[in-house]
MARLOLO-690216 format. One record per atom (N, C-alpha, C, O): residue in three letters; atom name; x negated, y, z negated. Coordinates in pm, whole numbers. Layout:
MARLOLO-690216
   aa  at      xx      yy      zz
  Ala  CA       X       Y       Z
...
//
This chain:
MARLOLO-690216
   aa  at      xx      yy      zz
  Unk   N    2554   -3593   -3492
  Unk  CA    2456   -3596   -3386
  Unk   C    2495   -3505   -3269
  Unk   O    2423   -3415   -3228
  Unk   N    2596   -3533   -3227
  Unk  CA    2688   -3438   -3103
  Unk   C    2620   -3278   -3143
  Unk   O    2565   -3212   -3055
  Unk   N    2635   -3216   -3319
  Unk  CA    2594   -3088   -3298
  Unk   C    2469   -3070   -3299
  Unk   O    2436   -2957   -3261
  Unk   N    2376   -3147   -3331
  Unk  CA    2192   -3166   -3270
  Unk   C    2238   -3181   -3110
  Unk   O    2220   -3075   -3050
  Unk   N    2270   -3243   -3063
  Unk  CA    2284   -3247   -2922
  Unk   C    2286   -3101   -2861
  Unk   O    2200   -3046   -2793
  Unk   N    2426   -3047   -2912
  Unk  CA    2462   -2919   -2843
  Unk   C    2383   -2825   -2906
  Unk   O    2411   -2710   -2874
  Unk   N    2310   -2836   -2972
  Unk  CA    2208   -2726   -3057
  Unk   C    2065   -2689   -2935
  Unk   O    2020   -2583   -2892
  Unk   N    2030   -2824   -2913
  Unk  CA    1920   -2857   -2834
  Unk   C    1942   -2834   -2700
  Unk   O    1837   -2811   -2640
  Unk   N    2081   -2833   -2608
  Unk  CA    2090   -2811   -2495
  Unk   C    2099   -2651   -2480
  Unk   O    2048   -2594   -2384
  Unk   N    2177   -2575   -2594
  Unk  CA    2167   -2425   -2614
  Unk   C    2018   -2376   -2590
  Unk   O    1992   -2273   -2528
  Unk   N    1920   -2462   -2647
  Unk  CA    1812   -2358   -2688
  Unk   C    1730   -2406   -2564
  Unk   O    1630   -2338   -2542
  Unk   N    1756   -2512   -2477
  Unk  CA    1702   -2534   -2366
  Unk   C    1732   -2429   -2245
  Unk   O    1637   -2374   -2189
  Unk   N    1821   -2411   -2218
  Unk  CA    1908   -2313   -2187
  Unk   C    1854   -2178   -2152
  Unk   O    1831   -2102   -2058
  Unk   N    1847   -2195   -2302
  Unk  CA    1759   -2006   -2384
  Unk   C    1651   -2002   -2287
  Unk   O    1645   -1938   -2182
  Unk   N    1544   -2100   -2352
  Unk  CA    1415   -2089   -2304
  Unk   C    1399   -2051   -2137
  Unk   O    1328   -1967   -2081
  Unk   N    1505   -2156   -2079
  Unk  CA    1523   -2137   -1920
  Unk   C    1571   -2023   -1880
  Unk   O    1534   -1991   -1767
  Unk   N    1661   -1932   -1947
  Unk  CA    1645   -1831   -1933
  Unk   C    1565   -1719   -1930
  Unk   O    1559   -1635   -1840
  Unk   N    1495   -1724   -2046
  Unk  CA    1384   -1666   -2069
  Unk   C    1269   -1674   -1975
  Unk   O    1209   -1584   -1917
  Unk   N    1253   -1797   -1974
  Unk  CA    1123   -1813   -1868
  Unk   C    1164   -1764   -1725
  Unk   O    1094   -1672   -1683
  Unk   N    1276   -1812   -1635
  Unk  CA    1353   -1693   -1553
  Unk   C    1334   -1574   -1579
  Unk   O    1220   -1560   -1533
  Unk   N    1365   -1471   -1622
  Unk  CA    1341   -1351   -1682
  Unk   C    1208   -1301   -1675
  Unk   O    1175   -1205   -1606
  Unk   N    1108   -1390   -1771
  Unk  CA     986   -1356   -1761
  Unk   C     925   -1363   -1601
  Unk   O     847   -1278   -1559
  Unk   N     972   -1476   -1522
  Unk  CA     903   -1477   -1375
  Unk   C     938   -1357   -1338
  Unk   O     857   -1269   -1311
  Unk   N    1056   -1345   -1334
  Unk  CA    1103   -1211   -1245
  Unk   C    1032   -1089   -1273
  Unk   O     984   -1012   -1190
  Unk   N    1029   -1075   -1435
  Unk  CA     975    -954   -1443
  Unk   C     833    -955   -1401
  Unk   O     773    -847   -1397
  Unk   N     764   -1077   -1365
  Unk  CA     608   -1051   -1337
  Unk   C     574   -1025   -1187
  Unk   O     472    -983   -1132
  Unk   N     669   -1055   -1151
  Unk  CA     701   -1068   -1021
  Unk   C     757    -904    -923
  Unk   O     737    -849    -815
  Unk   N     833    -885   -1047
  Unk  CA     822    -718    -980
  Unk   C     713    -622   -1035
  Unk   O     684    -512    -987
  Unk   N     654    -685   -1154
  Unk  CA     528    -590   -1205
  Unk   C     441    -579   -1046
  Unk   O     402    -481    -982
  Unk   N     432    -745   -1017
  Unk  CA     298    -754    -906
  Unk   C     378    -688    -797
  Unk   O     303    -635    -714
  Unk   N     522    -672    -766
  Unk  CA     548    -630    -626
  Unk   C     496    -484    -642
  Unk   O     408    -453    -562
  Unk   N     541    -373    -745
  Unk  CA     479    -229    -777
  Unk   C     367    -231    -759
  Unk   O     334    -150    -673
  Unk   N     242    -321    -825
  Unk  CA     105    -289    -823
  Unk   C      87    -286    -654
  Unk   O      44    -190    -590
  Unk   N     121    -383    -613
  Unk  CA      54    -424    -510
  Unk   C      99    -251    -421
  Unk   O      10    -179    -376
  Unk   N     255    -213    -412
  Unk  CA     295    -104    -326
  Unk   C     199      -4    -414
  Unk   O     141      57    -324
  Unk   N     163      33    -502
  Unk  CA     102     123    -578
  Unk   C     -50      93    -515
  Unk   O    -103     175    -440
  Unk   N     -99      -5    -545
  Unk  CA    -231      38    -464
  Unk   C    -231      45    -304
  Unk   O    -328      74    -233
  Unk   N    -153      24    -280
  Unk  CA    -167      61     -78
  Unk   C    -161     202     -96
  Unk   O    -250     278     -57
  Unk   N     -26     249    -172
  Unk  CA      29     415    -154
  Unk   C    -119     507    -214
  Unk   O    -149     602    -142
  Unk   N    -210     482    -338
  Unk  CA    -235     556    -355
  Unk   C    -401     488    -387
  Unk   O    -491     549    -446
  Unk   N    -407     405    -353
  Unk  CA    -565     401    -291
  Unk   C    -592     371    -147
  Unk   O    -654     444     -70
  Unk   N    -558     299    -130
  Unk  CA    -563     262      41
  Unk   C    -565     395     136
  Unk   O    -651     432     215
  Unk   N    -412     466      91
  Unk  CA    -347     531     181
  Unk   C    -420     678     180
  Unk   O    -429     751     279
  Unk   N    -476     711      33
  Unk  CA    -531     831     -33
  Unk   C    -677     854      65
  Unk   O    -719     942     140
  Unk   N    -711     759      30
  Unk  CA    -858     708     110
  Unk   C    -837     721     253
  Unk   O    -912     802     307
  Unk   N    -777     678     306
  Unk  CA    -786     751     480
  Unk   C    -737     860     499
  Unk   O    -785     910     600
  Unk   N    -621     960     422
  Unk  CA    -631    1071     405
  Unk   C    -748    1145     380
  Unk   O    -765    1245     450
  Unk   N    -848    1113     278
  Unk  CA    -981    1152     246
  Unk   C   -1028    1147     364
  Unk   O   -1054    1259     407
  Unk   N   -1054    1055     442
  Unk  CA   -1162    1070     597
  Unk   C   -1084    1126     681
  Unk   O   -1119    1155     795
  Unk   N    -983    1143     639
  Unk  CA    -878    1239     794
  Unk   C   -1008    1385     734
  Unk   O   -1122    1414     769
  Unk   N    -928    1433     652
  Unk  CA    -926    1558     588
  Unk   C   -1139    1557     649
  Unk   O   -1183    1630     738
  Unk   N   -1208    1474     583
  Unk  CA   -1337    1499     651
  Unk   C   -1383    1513     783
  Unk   O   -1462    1591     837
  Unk   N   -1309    1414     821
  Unk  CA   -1341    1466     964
  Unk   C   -1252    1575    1066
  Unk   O   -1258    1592    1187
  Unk   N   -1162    1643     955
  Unk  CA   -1112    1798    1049
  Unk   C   -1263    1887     962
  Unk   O   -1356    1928    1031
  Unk   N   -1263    1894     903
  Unk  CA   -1388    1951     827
  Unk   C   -1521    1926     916
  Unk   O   -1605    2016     919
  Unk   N   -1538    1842     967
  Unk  CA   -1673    1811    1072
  Unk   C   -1574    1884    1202
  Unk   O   -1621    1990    1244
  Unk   N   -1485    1853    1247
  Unk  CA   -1455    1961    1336
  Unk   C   -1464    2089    1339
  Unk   O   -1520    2158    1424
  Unk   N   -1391    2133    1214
  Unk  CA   -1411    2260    1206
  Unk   C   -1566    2348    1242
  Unk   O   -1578    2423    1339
  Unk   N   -1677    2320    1143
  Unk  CA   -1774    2309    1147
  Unk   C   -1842    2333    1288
  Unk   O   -1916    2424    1325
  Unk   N   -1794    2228    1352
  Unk  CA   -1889    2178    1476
  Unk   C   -1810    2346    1547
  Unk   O   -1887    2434    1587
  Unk   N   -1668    2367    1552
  Unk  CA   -1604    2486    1635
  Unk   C   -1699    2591    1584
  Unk   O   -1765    2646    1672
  Unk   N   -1721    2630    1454
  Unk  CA   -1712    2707    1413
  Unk   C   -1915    2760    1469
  Unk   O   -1943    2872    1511
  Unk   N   -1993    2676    1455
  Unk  CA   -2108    2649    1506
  Unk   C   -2083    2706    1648
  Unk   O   -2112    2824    1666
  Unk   N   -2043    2649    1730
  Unk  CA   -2001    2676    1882
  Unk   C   -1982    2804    1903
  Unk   O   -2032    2868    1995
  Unk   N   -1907    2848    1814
  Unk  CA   -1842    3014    1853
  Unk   C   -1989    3113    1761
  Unk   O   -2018    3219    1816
  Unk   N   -2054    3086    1662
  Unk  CA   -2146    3119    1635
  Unk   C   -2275    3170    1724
  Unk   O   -2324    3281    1744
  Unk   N   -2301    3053    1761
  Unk  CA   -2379    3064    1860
  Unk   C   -2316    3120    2022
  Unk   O   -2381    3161    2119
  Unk   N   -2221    3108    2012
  Unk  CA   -2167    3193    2161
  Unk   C   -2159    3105    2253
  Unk   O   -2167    3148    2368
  Unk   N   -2138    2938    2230
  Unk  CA   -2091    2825    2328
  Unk   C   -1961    2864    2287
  Unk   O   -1906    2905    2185
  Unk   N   -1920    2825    2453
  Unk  CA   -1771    2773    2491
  Unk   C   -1729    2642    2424
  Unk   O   -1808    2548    2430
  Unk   N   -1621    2628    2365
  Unk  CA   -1539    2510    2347
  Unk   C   -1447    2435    2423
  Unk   O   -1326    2458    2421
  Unk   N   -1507    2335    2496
  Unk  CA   -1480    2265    2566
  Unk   C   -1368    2166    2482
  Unk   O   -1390    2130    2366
  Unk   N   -1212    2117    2577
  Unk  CA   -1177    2007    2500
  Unk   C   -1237    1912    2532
  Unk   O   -1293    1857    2437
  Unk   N   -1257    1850    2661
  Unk  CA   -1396    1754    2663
  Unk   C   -1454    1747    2612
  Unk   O   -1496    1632    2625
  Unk   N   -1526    1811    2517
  Unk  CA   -1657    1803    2453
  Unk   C   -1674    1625    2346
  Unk   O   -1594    1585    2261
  Unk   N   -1767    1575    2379
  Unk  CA   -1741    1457    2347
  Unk   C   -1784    1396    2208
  Unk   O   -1798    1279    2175
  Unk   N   -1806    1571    2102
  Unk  CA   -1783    1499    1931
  Unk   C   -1692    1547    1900
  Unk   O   -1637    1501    1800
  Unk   N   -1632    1658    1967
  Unk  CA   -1474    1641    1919
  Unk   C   -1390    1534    1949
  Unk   O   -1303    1489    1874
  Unk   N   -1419    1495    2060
  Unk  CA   -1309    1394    2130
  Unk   C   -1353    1253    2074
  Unk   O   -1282    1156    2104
  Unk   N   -1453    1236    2004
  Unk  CA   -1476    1133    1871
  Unk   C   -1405    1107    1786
  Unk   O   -1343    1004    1761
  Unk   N   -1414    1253    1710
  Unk  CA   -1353    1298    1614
  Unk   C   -1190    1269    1603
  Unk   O   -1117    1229    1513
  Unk   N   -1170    1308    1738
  Unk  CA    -979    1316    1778
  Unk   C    -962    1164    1772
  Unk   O    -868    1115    1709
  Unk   N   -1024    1110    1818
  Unk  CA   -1017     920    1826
  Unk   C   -1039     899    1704
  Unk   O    -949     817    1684
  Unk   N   -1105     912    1576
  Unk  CA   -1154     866    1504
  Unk   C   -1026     918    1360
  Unk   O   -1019     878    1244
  Unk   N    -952    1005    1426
  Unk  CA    -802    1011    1337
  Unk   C    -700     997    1398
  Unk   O    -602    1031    1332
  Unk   N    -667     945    1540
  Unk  CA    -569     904    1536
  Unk   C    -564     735    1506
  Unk   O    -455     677    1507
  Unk   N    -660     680    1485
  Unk  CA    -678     562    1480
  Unk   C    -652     540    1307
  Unk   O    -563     465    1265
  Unk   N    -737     612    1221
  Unk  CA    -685     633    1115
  Unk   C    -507     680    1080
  Unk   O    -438     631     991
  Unk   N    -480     753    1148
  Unk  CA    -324     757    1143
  Unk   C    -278     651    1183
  Unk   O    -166     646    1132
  Unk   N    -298     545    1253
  Unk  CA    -232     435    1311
  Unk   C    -245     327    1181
  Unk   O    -172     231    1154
  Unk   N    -364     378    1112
  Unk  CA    -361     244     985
  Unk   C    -254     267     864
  Unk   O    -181     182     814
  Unk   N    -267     418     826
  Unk  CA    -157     465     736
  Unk   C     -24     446     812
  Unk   O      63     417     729
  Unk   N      10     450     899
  Unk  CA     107     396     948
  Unk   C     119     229     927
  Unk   O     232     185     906
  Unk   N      32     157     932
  Unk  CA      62     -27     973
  Unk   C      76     -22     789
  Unk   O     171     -70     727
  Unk   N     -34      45     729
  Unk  CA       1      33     567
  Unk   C     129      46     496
  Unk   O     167     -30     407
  Unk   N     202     160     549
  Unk  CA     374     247     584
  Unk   C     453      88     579
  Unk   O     550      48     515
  Unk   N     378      34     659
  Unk  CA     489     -96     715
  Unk   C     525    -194     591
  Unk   O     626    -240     538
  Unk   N     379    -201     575
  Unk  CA     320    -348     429
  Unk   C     395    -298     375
  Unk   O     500    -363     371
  Unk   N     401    -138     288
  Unk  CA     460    -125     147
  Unk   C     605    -160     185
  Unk   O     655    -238     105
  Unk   N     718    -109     325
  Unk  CA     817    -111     355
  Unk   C     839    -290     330
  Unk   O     915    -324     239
  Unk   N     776    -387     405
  Unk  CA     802    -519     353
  Unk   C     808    -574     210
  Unk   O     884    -653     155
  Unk   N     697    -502     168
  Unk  CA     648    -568      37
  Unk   C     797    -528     -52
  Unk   O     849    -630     -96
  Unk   N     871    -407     -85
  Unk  CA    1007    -361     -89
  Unk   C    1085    -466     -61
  Unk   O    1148    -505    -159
  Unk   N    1106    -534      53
  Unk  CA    1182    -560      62
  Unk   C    1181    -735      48
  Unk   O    1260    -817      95
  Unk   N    1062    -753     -34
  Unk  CA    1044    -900     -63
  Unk   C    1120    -966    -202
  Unk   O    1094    -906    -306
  Unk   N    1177   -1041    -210
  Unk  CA    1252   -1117    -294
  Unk   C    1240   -1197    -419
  Unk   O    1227   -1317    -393
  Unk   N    1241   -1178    -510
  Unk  CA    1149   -1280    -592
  Unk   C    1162   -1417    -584
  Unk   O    1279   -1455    -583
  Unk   N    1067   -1511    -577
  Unk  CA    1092   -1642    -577
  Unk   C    1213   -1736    -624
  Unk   O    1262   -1668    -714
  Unk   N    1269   -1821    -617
  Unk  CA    1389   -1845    -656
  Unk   C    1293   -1934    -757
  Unk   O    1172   -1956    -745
  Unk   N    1391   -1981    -868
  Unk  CA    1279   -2036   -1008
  Unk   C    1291   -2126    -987
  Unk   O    1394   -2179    -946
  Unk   N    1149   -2191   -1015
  Unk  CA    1096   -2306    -990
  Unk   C     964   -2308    -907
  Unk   O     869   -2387    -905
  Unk   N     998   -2163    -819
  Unk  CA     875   -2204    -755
  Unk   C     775   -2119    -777
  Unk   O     801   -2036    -864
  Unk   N     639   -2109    -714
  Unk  CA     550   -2010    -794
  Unk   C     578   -1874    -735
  Unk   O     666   -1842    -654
  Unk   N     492   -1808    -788
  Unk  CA     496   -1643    -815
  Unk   C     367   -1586    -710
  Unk   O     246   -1601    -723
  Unk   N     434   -1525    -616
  Unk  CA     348   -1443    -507
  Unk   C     257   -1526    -491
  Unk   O     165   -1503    -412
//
């Protein structure tokens, strides 16, 4: 009986290992996804409206000097425009932060749940 005993505490063991193992690894799958979609949708995407709205700047300069207006820095759709990316830089920045935490998050100790 003793080696049914010690047979059964081995493979208990196993399994607890295993299932350990398996948390962890799901656990850093979800920590990557999660830094993977900030870095390259989130982050891609306000790059995209940066990049559009120097393109509506440009435009608007390029109009100005066309027609033979002065370019004012006052002028108040550029100075939209200038607000309307540094504010966007301020989010890719707070995003900068998430992925930097999310890095540096720990996996659950076992037992308890998963993210």
């Amino acid at each position: 009986m003793a080696l049914i005993e010690e047979l059964k505490k081995k493979t208990e063991e196993g399994f607890k290992t295993i299932k350990e193992t398996a948390q962890d690894f799901a656990f850093n799958v979800e920590k990557h996804a999660k830094i993977g979609k900030k870095k390259f949708v989130d982050i891609t995407k306000l790059k995209r409206e940066i990049q559009h709205l120097y393109t509506e700047m440009g435009r608007h300069v390029y109009m100005e000097i066309t027609y033979g207006r002065d370019i004012k820095k006052d002028d108040p759709y550029l100075k939209e425009r200038v607000l309307q990316i540094g504010q966007l830089e301020m989010e890719i920045k707070d995003i900068e932060e998430e992925i930097e935490d999310i890095k540096k998050t720990l996996p659950p100790t076992h037992g308890d749940e998963i993210l």
